[in-house]
MIVEXDREN-396436 format. One record per residue (C-alpha): residue in one letter; residue number from 1; x negated, y, z negated. Coordinates in steps of 0.05 Angstrom, whole numbers, plus 5000, padded with zeros to 4 digits. Each point is the difference from the previous one (the first is absolute). Example, Ala and Ser with C-alpha at 12.3 -4.5 7.8 and 13.67 -1.06 7.14 Angstrom:
<recs>
REC,A,1,4754,4910,4844
REC,S,2,4973,5069,5013
</recs>
This chain:
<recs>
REC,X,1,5000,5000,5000
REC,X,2,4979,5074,5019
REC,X,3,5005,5046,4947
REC,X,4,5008,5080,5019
REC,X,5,4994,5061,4954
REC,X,6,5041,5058,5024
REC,X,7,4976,5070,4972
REC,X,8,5034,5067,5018
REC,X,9,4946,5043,5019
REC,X,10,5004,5082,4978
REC,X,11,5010,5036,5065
REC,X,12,4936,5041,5003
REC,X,13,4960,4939,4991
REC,X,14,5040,4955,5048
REC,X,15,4986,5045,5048
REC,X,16,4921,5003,4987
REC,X,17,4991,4931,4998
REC,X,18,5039,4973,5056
REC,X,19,4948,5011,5053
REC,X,20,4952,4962,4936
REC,X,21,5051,4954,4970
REC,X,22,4929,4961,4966
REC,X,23,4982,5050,4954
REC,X,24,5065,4999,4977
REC,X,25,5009,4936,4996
REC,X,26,4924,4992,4961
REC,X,27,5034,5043,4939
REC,X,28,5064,4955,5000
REC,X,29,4956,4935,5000
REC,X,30,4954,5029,4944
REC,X,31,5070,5013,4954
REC,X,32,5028,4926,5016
REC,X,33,4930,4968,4985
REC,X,34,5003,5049,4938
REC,X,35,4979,4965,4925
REC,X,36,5053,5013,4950
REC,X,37,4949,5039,4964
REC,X,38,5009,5050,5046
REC,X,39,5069,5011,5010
REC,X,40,5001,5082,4981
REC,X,41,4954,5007,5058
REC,X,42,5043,4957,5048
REC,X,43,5059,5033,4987
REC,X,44,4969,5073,5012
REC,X,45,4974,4979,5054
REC,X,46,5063,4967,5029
REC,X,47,5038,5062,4987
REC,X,48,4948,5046,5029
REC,X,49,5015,4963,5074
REC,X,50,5071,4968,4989
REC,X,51,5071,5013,4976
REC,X,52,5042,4958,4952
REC,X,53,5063,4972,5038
REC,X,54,5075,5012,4992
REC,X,55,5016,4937,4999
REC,X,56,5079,5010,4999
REC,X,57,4997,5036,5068
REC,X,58,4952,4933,5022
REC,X,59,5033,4957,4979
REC,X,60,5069,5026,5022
REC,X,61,4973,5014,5069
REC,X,62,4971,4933,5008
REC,X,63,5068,4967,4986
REC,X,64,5039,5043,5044
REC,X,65,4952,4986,5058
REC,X,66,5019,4931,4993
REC,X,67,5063,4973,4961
REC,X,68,5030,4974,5058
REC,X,69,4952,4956,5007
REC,X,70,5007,4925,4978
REC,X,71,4928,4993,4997
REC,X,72,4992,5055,4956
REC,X,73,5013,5004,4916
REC,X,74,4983,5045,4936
REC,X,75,4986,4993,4922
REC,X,76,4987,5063,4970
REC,X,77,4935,5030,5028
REC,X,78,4987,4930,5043
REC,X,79,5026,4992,5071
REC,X,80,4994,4936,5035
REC,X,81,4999,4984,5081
REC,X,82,5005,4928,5017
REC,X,83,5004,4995,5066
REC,X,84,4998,4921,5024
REC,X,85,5013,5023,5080
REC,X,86,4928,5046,4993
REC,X,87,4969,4953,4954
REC,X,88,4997,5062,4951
REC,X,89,5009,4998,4920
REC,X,90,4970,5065,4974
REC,X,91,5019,5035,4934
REC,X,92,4993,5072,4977
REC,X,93,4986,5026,4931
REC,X,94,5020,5075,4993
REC,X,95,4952,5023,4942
REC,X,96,4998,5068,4967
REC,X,97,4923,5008,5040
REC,X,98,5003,4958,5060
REC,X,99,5040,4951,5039
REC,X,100,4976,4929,5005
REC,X,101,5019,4953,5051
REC,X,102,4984,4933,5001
REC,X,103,5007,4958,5066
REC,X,104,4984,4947,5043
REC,X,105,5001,5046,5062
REC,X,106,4945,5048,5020
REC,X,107,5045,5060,5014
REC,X,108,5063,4982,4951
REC,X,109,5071,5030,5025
REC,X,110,4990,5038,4937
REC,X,111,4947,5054,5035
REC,X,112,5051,5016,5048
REC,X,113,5041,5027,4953
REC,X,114,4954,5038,4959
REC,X,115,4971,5033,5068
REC,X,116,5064,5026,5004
REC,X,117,5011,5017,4921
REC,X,118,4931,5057,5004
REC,X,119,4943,5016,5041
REC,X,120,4951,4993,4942
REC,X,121,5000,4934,4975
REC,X,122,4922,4965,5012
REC,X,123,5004,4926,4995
REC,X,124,4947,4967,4971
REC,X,125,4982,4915,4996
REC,X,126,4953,5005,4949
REC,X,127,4987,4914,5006
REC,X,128,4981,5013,5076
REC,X,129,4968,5074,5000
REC,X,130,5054,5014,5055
REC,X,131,5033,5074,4989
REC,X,132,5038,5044,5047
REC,X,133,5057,5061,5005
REC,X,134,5071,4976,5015
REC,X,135,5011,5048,5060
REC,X,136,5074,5018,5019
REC,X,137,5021,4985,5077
REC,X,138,5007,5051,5036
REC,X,139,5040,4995,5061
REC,X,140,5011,5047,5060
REC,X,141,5077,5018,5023
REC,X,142,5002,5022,5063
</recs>
């Protein structure tokens, strides 16, 4: 199983490290590898570069984005895809810092929907040393 780290980003530093998304991602390894010892410093640190979540609004946007679905269900903070026609079971954790998905997929149904949710969030696979911005779509009308 994959397991993803979803941090919102502050705006001013989203925007300076998306063209350098490994420095940023260098700080949010150093906090995860973090000893207990020094917690005070992680948490400074975090809240120099990131911003806690509302999880209500998450979570609520999450679960409107896909009630009607039968693959789809929700405990609390914890929302569940199992998919058996994509071969998908992936399941989110809303926390008051991050959001953590856990998955058998590479790219869970789950980023979709947080691509959508805000243009800061920097996912992170701390297990793999694989990090990247979810980017909204953009499409043309013509």
């Amino acid at each position: 199983m994959k397991e993803y780290f979803v941090f919102k980003i502050k705006g001013e530093l989203a925007k300076l490290y998306r063209n350098n998304p490994r420095e940023l991602f260098l700080i949010l390894n150093r906090i995860y590898y973090m000893k207990a010892i020094d917690i005070n410093y992680g948490h400074n640190l975090y809240n120099q570069i990131a911003c806690f979540l509302d999880k209500k609004s998450i979570n609520d946007y999450i679960e409107n984005n896909l009630k009607a679905r039968l693959i789809y269900s929700r405990d609390d903070n914890e929302h569940i895809i199992n998919n058996l026609y994509l071969d998908e079971v992936s399941i989110l954790t809303v926390k008051n810092t991050h959001v953590r998905i856990e998955s058998n997929k590479d790219k869970p149904s789950f980023l979709n929907i947080l691509k959508r949710y805000d243009d800061n969030f920097f996912v992170c696979d701390f297990k793999e040393q694989d990090y990247f911005f979810l980017k909204k779509r953009v499409s043309l009308v013509l």
